[in-house]
Steps between C-alpha positions, in 0.01 A plus 500: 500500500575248202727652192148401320300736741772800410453450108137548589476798680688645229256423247667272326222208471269450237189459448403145492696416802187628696269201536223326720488168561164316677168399491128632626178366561414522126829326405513203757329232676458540885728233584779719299407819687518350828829254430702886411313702742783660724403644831670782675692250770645293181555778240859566631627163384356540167674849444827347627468267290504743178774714645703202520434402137584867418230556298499875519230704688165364584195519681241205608125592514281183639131522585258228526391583116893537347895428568705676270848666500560857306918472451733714341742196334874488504400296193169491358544136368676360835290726722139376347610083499634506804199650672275255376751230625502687890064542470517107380674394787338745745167331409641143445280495162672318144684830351352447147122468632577794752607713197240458290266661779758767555493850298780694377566851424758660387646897420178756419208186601664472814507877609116460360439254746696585816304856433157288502529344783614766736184662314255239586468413139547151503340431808185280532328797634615797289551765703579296845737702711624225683801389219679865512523444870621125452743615217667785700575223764682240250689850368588598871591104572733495200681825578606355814681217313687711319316414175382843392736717302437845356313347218246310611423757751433739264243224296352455832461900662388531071258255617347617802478895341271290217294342739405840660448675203266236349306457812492883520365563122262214441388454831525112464567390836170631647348189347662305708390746850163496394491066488657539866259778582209302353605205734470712835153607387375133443690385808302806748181482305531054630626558862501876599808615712755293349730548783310136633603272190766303388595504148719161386709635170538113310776545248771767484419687175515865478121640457395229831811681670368823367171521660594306807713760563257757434279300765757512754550879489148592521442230822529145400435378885758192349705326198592225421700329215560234305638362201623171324832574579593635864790720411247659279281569795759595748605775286141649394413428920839692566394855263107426674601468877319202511483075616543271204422119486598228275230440193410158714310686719261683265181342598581643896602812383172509278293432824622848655511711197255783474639589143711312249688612277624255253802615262722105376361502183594153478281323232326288748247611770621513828150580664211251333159498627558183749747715653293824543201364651747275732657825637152666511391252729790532696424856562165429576360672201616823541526656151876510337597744236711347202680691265677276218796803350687186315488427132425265398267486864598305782135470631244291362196682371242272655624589879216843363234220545595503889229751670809636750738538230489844351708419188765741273678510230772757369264633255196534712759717726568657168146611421428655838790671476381652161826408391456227200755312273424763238626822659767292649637362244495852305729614730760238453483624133589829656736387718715292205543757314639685767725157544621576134564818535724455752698218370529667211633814727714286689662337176570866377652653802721222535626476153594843500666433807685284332663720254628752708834323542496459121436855429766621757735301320412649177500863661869443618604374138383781377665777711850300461454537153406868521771599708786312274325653211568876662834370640586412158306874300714733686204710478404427187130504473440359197773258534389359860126433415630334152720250752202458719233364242801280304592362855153429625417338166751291443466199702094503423577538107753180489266322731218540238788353222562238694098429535419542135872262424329217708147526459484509099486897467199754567118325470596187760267512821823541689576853271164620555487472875830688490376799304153494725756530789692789362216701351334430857826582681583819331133598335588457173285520173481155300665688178780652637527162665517339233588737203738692623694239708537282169669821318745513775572114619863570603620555845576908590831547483679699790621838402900520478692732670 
């Protein structure tokens, strides 16, 4: 472990050196997401590649809908322009036009935010289980390259308690079960036993993986995937137990699907109504079920003119679920506050934390003093506690001298902070603050012998 990893676990790190670096689906085009998109097989070589730059500890969550790194800087400054050089590079894309799609958080926003997402806040489906699984994975892949210390462990197992208590009080990821529950009841109400159909999953994002998953469990006779990018689809065919085909072969794969799911959310429709009534023909008219989860949709909305296609959007999943943007979206007020709460919390805690070394220095002072005070009474009563206050008071009274010397006397901003300090330190009243402490501006003298 680095000498920068040891400073941490002592505590010794502040605040802003905590920061997130990436983009989403609401930050960057879809040629950005897919150019930094890091798969499983290649994620390795990224995280070496930060080790290596000694960056401090980090952590590298990519999904088909964002690619960002949480990291505990050696150096905030260093740490944060060096990334974006390494994310540049990874996705061969001009550094100044990849930053300007790239966010940045830093100290109490990026706690906020590495809270959210392992909440399903900032998901494209609020609620969606799939991220906590998908962020648990990029925390276990990390740990193995030794780029976890104490502190970011604690941000992250912070994290994950969060996640359970906000799904646990506002109930805000049964939204996302009742879309994939809504789903099987379209899909049996179309075809019956579902354990005949085959569902093609086109596009990798998390509420398509959702309720294809959800399929699968309950009897999906078969799965298959695909995406714009194969690693993408490897991985999502890899967590399904499923085939998965290059993008090319869409209009085949439409030909044998029972059910699609559609989940690229790729500005452009990837299924027009030339290509649905091709594929119906194909499968000799049998009636297809098509359920667009992307947004904006990957499905265009004239394939409902088709008599076999039996057409769905995320909202119409929404309504039969009785679960509307409304009382979603009421939740994630819920659930943000909770988020606050806890960074707030978290902030606390970890100051105090902070000043424990602080105050046992100050405790030790003190007892020195003490004991050379009664050393020096030979037990005199009187005589030792008179030592003890002149002692203890000396080095703060010159250091207020010294202040009032260099900062143009009492009134200064610099004055006032001191006296706020003291009278907060030592719970002071303002008069005898000030008062009494201008009747006796000279420095206690020690008692003589």
């Amino acid at each position: 472990m680095t000498d920068a990893f040891a400073r941490e676990e002592a505590g010794d790190w502040p605040l802003d050196r905590m920061m997130v670096i990436g983009t989403n689906h609401r930050r960057s085009s879809e040629d950005t997401r897919d150019r930094l998109f890091i798969d499983e097989a290649r994620l390795p070589q990224f995280l070496s590649a930060i080790l290596q730059a000694r960056l401090g500890q980090a952590i590298v969550v990519s999904t088909c809908n964002r690619t960002e790194i949480h990291l505990l800087a050696s150096e905030a400054e260093r740490g944060r322009e060096r990334l974006i050089d390494l994310l540049a590079l990874w996705a061969d894309i001009d550094r100044d036009k990849l930053a300007s799609e790239l966010y940045i958080r830093s100290g109490r926003d990026a706690l906020r935010h590495v809270f959210a997402v392992a909440a399903s806040l900032d998901s494209l489906v609020i609620g969606e289980p799939e991220v906590f699984g998908q962020v648990k994975d990029a925390h276990r892949i990390a740990r193995q390259h030794q780029l976890v210390g104490r502190e970011l462990e604690l941000v992250y197992q912070t994290a994950y308690a969060i996640s359970k208590k906000v799904r646990s009080r506002t109930g805000i990821g049964q939204g996302a079960v009742s879309i994939a529950a809504a789903a099987q009841s379209v899909a049996r109400d179309l075809h019956g036993d579902i354990a005949n159909c085959t569902l093609l999953l086109a596009g990798a994002g998390d509420m398509g993986e959702l309720i294809a998953a959800s399929l699968a469990e309950r009897g999906m006779g078969r799965v298959l995937v695909t995406d714009r990018l194969a690693a993408r689809a490897r991985l999502v065919a890899r967590r399904l137990d499923c085939h998965w085909s290059e993008l090319d072969d869409l209009d085949r794969l439409l030909a044998e699907a029972d059910m699609v799911l559609t989940a690229g959310g790729s500005r452009r429709y990837i299924i027009d109504k030339t290509r649905a009534l091709a594929a119906i023909k194909r499968r000799r008219y049998r009636p297809v079920l098509m359920i667009d989860t992307a947004v904006p949709g990957d499905i265009d909305p004239q394939v409902d003119e088709i008599d076999e296609v039996f057409f769905y959007r995320l909202d119409d999943l929404e309504k039969i679920a009785a679960e509307g943007r409304g009382g979603r979206e009421e939740k994630a007020d819920e659930a943000w506050a909770l988020i606050e709460e806890e960074v707030e919390h978290f902030v606390r805690v970890r100051a105090e934390r902070a000043a424990i070394p602080a105050m046992a220095d100050l405790r030790t002072h003190f007892e020195t003093v003490r004991d050379d005070a009664l050393r020096e009474s030979h037990g005199d009563a009187e005589k030792a506690t008179r030592l003890l206050i002149n002692r203890l008071l000396h080095a703060p009274t010159q250091a207020l001298k010294d202040l009032a010397a260099t900062t143009d006397g009492a009134g200064t901003v610099e004055w006032m902070k001191a006296q706020k300090l003291l009278t907060r330190l030592f719970a002071l009243q303002s008069e005898q603050n000030g008062t009494k402490a201008e009747q006796n501006d000279e420095p206690p003298k020690e008692e003589k012998e």
